[in-house]
N, CA and C atoms as an extended XYZ file, in Angstrom:
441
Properties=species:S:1:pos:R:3:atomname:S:1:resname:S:1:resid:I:1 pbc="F F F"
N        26.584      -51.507       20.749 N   UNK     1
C        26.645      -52.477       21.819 CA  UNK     1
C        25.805      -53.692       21.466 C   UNK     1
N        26.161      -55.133       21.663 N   UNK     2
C        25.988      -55.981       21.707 CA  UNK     2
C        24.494      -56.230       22.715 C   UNK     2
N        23.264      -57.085       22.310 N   UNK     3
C        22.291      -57.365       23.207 CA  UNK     3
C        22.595      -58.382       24.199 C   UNK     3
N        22.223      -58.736       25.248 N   UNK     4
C        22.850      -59.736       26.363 CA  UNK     4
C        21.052      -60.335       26.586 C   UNK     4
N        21.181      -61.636       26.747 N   UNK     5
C        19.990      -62.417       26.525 CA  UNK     5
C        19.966      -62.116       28.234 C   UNK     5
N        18.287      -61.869       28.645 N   UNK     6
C        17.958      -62.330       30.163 CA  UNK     6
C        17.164      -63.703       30.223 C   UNK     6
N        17.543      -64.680       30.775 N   UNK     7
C        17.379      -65.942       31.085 CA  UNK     7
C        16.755      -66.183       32.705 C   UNK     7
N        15.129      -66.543       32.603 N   UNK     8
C        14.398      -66.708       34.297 CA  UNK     8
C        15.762      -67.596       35.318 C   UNK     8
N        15.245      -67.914       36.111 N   UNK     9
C        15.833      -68.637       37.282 CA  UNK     9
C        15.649      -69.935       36.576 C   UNK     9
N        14.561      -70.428       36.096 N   UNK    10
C        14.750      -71.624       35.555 CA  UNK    10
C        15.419      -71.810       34.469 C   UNK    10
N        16.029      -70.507       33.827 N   UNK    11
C        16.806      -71.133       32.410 CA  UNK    11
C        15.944      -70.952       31.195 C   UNK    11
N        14.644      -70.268       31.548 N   UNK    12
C        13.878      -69.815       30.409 CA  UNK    12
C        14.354      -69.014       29.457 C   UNK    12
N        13.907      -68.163       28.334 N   UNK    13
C        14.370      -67.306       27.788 CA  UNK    13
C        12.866      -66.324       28.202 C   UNK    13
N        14.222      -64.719       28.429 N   UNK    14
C        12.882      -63.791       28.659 CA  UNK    14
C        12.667      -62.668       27.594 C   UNK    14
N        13.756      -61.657       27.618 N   UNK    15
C        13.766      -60.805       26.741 CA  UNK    15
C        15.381      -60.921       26.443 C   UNK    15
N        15.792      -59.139       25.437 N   UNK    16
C        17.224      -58.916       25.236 CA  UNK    16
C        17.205      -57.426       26.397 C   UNK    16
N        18.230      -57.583       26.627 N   UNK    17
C        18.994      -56.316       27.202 CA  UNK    17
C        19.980      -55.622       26.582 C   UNK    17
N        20.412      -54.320       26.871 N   UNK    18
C        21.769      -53.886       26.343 CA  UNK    18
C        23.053      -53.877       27.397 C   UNK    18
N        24.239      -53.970       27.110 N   UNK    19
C        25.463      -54.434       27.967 CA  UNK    19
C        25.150      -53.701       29.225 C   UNK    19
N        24.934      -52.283       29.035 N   UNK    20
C        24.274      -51.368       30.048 CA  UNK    20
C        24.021      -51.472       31.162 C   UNK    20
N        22.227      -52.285       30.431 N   UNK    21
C        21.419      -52.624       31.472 CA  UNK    21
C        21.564      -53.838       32.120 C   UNK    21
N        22.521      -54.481       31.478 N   UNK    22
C        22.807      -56.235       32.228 CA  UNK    22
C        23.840      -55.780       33.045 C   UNK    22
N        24.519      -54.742       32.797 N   UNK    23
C        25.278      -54.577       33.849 CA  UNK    23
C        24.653      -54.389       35.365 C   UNK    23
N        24.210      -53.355       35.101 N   UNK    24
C        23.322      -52.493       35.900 CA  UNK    24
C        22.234      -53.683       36.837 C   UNK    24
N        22.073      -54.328       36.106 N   UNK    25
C        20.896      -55.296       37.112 CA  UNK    25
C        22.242      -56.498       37.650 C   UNK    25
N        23.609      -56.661       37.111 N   UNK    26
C        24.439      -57.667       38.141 CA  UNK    26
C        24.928      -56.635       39.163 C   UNK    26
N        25.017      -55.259       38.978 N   UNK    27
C        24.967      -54.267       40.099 CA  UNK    27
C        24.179      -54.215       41.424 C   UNK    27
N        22.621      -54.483       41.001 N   UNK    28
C        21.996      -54.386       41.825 CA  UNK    28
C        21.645      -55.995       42.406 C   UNK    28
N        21.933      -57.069       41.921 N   UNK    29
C        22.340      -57.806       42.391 CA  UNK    29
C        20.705      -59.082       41.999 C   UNK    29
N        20.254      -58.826       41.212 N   UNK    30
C        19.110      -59.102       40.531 CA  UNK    30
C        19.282      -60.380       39.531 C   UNK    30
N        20.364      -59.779       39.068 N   UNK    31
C        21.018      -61.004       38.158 CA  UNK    31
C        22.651      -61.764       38.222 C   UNK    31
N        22.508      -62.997       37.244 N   UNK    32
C        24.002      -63.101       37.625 CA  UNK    32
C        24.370      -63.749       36.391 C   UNK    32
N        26.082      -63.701       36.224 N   UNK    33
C        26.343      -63.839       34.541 CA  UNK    33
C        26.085      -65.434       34.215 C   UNK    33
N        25.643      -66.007       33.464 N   UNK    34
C        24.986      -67.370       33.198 CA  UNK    34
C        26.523      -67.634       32.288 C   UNK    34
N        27.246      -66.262       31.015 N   UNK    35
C        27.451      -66.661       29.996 CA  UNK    35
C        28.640      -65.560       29.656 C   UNK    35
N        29.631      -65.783       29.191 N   UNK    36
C        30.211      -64.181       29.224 CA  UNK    36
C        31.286      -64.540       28.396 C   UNK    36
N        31.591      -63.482       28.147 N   UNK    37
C        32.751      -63.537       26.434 CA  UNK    37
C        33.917      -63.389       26.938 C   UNK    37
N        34.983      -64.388       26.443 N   UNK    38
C        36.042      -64.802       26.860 CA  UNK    38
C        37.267      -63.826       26.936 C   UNK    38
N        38.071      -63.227       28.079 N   UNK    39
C        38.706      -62.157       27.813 CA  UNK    39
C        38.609      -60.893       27.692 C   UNK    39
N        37.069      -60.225       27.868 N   UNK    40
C        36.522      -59.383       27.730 CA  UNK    40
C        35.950      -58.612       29.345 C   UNK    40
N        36.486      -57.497       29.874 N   UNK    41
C        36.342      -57.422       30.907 CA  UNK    41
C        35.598      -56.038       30.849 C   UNK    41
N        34.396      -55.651       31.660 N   UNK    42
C        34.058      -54.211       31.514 CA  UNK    42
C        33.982      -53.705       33.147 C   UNK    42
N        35.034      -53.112       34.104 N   UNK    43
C        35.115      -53.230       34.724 CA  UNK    43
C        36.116      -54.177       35.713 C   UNK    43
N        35.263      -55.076       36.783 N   UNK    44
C        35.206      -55.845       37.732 CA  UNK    44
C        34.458      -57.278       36.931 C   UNK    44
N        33.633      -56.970       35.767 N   UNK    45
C        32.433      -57.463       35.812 CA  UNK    45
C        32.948      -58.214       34.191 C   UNK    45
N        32.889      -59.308       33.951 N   UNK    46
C        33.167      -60.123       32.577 CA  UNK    46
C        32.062      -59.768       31.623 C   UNK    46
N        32.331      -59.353       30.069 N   UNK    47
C        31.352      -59.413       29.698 CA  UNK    47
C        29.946      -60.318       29.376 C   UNK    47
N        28.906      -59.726       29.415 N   UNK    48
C        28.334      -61.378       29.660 CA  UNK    48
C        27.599      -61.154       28.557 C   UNK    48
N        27.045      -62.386       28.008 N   UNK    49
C        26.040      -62.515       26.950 CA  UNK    49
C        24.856      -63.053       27.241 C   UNK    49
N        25.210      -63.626       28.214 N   UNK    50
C        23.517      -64.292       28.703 CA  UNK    50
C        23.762      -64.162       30.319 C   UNK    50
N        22.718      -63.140       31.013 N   UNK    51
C        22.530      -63.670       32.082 CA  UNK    51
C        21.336      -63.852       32.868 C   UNK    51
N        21.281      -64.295       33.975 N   UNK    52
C        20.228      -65.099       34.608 CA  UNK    52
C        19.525      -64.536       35.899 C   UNK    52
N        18.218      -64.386       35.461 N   UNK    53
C        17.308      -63.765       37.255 CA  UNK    53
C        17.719      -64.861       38.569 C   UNK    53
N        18.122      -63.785       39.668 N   UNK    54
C        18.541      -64.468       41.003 CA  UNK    54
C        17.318      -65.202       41.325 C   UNK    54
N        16.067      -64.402       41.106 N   UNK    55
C        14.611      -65.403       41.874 CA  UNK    55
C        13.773      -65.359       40.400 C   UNK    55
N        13.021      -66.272       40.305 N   UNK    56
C        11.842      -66.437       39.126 CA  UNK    56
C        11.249      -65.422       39.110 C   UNK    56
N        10.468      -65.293       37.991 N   UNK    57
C         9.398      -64.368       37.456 CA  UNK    57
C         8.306      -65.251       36.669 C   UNK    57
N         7.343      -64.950       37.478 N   UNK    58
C         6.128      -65.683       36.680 CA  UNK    58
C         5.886      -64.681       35.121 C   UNK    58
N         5.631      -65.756       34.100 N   UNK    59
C         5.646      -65.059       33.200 CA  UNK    59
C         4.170      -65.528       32.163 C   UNK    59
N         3.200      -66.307       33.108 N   UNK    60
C         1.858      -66.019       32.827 CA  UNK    60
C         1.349      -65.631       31.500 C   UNK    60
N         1.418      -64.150       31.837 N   UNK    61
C         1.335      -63.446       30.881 CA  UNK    61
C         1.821      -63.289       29.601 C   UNK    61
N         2.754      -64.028       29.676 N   UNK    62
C         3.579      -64.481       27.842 CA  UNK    62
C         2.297      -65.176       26.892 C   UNK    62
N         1.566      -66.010       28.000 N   UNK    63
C         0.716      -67.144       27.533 CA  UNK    63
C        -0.716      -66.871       27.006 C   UNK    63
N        -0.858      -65.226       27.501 N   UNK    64
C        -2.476      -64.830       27.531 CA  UNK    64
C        -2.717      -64.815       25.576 C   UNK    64
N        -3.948      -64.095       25.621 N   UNK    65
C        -4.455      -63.731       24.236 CA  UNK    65
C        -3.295      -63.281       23.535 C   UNK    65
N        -2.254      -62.626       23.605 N   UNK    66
C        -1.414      -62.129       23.159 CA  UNK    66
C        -0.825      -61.022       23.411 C   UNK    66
N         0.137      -60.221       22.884 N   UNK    67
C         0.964      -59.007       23.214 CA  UNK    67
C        -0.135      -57.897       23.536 C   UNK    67
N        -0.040      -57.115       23.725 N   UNK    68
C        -1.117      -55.802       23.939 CA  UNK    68
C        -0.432      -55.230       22.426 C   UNK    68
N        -1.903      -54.768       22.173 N   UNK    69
C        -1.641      -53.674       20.711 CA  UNK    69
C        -0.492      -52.781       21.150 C   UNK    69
N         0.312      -52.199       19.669 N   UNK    70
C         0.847      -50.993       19.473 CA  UNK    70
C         1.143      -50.535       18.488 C   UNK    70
N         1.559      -49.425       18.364 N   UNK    71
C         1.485      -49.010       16.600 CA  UNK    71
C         2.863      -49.466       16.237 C   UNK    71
N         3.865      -49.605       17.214 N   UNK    72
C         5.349      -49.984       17.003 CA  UNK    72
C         4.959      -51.463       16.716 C   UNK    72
N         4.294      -52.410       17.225 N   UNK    73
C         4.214      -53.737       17.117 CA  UNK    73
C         3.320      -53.967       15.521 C   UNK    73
N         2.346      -53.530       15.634 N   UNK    74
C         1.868      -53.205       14.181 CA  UNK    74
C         2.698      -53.167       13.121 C   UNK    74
N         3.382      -52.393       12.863 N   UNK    75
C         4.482      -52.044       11.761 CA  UNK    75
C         5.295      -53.474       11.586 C   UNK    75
N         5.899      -53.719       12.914 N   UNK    76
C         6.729      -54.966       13.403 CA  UNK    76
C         6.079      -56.203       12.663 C   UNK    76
N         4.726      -56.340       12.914 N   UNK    77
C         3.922      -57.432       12.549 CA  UNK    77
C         3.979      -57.444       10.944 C   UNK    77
N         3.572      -56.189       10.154 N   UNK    78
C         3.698      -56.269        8.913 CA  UNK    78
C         4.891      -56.129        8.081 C   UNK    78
N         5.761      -56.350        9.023 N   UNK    79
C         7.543      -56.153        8.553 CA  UNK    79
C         7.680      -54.861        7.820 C   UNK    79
N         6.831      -53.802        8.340 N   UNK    80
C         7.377      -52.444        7.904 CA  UNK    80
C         6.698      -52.031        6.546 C   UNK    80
N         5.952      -52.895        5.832 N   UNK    81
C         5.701      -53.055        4.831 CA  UNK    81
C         3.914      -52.490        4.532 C   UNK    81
N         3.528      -51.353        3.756 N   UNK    82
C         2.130      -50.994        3.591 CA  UNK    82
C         1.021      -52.459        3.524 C   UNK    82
N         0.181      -52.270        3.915 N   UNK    83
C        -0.800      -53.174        3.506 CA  UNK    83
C        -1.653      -53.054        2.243 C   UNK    83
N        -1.340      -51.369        1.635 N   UNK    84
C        -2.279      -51.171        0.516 CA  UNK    84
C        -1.276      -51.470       -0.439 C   UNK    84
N        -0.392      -50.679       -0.561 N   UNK    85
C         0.448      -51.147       -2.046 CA  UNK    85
C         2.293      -51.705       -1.655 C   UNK    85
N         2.269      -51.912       -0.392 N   UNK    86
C         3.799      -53.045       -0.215 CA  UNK    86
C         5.080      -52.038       -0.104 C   UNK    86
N         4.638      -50.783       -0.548 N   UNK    87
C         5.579      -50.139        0.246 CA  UNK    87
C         5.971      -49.680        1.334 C   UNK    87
N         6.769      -48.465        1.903 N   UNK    88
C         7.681      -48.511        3.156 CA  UNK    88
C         6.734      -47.750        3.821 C   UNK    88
N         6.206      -48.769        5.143 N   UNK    89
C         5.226      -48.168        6.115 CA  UNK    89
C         5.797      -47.465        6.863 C   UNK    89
N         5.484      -46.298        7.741 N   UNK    90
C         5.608      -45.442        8.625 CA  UNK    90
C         4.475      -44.824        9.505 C   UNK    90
N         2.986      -45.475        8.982 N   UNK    91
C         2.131      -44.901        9.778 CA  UNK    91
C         1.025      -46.103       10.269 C   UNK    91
N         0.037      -46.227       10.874 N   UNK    92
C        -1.020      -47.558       11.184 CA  UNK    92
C        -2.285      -46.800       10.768 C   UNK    92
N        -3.009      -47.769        9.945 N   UNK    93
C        -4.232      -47.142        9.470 CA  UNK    93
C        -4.898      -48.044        9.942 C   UNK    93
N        -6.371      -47.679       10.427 N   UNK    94
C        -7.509      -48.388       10.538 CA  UNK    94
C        -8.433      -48.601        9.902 C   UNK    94
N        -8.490      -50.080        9.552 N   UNK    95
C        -9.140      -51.105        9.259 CA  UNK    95
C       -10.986      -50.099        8.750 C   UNK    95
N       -11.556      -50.180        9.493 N   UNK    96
C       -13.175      -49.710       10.278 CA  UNK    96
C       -12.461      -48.378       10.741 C   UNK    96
N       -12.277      -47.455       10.255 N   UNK    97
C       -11.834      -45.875       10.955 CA  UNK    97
C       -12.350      -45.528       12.314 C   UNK    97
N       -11.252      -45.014       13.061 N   UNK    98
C       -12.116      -44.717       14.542 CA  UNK    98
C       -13.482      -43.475       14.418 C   UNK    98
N       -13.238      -42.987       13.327 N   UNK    99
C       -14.276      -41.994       13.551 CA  UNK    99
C       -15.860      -43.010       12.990 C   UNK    99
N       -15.468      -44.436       12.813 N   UNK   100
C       -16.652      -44.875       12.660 CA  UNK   100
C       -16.975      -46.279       13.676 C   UNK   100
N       -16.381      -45.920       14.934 N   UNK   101
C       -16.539      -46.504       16.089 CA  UNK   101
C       -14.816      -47.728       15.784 C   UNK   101
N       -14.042      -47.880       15.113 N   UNK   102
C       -13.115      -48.829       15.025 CA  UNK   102
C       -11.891      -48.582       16.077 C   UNK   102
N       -11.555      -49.893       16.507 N   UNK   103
C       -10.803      -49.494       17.478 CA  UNK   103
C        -8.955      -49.866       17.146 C   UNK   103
N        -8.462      -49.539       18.518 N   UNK   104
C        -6.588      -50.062       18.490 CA  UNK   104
C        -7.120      -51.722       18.490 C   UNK   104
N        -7.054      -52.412       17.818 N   UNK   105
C        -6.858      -53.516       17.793 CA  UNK   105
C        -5.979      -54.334       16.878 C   UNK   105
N        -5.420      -55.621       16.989 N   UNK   106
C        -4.350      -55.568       15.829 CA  UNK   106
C        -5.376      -56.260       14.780 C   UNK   106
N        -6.453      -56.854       14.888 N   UNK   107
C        -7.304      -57.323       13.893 CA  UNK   107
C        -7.855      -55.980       13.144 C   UNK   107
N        -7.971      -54.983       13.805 N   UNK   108
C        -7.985      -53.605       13.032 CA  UNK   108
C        -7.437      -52.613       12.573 C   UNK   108
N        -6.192      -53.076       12.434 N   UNK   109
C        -5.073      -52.216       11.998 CA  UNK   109
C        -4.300      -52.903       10.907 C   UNK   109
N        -3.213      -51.725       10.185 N   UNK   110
C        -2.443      -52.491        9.317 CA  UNK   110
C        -1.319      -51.239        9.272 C   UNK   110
N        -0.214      -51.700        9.028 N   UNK   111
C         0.676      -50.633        8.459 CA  UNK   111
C         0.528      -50.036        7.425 C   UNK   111
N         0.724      -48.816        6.914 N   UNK   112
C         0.600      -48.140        5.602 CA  UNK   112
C         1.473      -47.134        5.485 C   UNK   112
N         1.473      -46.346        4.411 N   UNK   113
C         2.768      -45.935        4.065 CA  UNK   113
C         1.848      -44.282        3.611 C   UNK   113
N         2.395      -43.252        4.123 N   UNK   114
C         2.087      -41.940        4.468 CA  UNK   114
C         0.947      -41.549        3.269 C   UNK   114
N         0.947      -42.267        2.219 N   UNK   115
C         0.304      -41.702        0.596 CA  UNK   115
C        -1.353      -42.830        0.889 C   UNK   115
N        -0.845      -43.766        0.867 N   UNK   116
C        -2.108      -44.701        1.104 CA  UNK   116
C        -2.935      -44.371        2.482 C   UNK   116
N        -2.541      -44.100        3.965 N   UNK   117
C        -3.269      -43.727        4.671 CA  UNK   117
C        -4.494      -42.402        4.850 C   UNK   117
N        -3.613      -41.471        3.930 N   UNK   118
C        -3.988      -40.196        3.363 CA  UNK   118
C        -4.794      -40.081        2.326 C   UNK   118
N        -4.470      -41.091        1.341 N   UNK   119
C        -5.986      -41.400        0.412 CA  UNK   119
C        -6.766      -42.159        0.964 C   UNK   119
N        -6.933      -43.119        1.602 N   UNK   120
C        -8.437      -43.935        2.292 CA  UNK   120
C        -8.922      -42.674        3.178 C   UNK   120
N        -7.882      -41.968        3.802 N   UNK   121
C        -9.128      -41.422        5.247 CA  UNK   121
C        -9.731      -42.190        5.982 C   UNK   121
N       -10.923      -41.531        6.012 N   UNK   122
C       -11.959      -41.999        7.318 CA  UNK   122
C       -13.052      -42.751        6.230 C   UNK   122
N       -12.597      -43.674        5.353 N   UNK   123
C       -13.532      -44.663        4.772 CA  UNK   123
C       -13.243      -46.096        4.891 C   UNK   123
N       -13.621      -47.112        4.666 N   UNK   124
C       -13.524      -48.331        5.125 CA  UNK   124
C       -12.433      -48.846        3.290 C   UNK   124
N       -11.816      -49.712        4.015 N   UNK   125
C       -10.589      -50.106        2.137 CA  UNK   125
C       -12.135      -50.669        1.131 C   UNK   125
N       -12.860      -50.793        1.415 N   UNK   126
C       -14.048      -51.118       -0.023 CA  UNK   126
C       -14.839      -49.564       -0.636 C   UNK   126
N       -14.971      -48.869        0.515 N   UNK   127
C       -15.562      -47.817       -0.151 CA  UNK   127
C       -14.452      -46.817       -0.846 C   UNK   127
N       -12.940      -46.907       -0.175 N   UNK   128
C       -11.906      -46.210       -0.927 CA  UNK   128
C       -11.081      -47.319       -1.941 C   UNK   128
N       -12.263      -48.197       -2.698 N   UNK   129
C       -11.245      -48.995       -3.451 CA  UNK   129
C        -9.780      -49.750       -3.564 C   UNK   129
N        -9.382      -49.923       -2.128 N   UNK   130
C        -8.283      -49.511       -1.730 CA  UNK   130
C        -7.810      -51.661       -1.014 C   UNK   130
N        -8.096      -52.543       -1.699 N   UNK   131
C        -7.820      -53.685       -1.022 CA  UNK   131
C        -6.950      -54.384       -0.295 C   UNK   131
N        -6.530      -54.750        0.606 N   UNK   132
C        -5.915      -54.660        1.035 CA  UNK   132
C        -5.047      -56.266        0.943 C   UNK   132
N        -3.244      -56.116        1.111 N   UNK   133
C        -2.786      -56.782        0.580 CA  UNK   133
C        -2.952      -57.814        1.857 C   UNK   133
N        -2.470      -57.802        2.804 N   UNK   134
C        -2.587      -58.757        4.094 CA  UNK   134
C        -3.871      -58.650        4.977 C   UNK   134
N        -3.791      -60.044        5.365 N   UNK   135
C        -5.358      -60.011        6.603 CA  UNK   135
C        -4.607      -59.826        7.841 C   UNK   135
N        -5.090      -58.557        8.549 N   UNK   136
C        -4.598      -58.374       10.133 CA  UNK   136
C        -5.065      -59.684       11.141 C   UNK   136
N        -3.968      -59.739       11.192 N   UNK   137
C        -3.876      -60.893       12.852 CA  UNK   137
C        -3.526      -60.420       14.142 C   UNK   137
N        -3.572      -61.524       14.706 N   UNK   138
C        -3.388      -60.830       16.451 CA  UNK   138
C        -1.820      -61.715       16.487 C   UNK   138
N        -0.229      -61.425       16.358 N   UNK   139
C         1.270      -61.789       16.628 CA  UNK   139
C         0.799      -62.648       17.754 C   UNK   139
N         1.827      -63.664       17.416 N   UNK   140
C         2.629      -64.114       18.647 CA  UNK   140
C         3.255      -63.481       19.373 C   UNK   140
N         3.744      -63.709       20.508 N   UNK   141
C         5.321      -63.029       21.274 CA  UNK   141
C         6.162      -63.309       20.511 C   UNK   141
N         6.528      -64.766       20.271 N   UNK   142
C         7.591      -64.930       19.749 CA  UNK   142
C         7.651      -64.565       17.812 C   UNK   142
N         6.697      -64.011       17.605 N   UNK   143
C         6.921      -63.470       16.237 CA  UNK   143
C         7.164      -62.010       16.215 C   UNK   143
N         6.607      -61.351       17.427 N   UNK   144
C         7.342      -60.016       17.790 CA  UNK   144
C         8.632      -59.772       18.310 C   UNK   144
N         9.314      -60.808       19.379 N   UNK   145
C        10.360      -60.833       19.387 CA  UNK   145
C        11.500      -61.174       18.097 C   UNK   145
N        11.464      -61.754       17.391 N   UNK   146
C        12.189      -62.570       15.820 CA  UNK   146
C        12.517      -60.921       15.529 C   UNK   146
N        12.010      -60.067       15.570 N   UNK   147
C        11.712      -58.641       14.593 CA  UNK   147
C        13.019      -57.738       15.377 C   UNK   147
């Protein structure tokens, strides 16, 4: 299934949806089709590709410090890619190990790939020789959304 863009009351851009759930919210009457593919009927209801919130949503919060940590956004941030040797990440290692007070933060994290997380352990990348290829940052939204 195709993603269907949700667009504020003003015409902002917010997130993606699936046909599903855009249905489901012109059901409940929340949204309405802004945009819809020509000839394409699912239902009663045209397919739509973009549609639009009936009332605004303050969205504030797009604007703060940034996304809230996650280990899914992590990975996202480093395009999937280890921070120790560039191969295929699947796990988040910390920076400062939590067992040495380090926390979820994205300045303290990095993606790594099951062999490299497992050789550093609970040591910091200088004492496990282990340098690291990227400097952790704190994403944009819109560089987490692109992904």
């Amino acid at each position: 299934m195709d993603a269907v863009l949700v667009v504020n009351a003003d015409l902002g851009p917010l997130h993606r949806v699936s046909v599903k759930h855009a249905i489901r919210m012109l059901l409940r009457q929340v949204a309405e089709i802004h945009e819809a593919e020509p000839d394409r009927l699912i239902g009663v209801y045209p397919m739509p590709r973009v549609v639009r919130l009936v009332q605004y949503v303050v969205t504030k919060w797009r604007y703060s410090a940034g996304p809230a940590w996650s280990r899914t956004g992590v990975i996202a941030r480093d395009e999937g890619r280890c921070g120790y040797c560039g191969g295929h990440a699947t796990t988040v290692d910390h920076v400062m190990p939590r067992s040495r007070g380090g926390k979820n933060t994205w300045r303290n994290t990095v993606a790594a790939c099951g062999g490299c997380n497992q050789r550093k352990g609970d040591r910091t990348p200088a004492e496990a020789r282990m340098p690291l290829r990227v400097t952790p940052r704190v994403p944009t939204w819109a560089a987490l959304a692109a992904r």
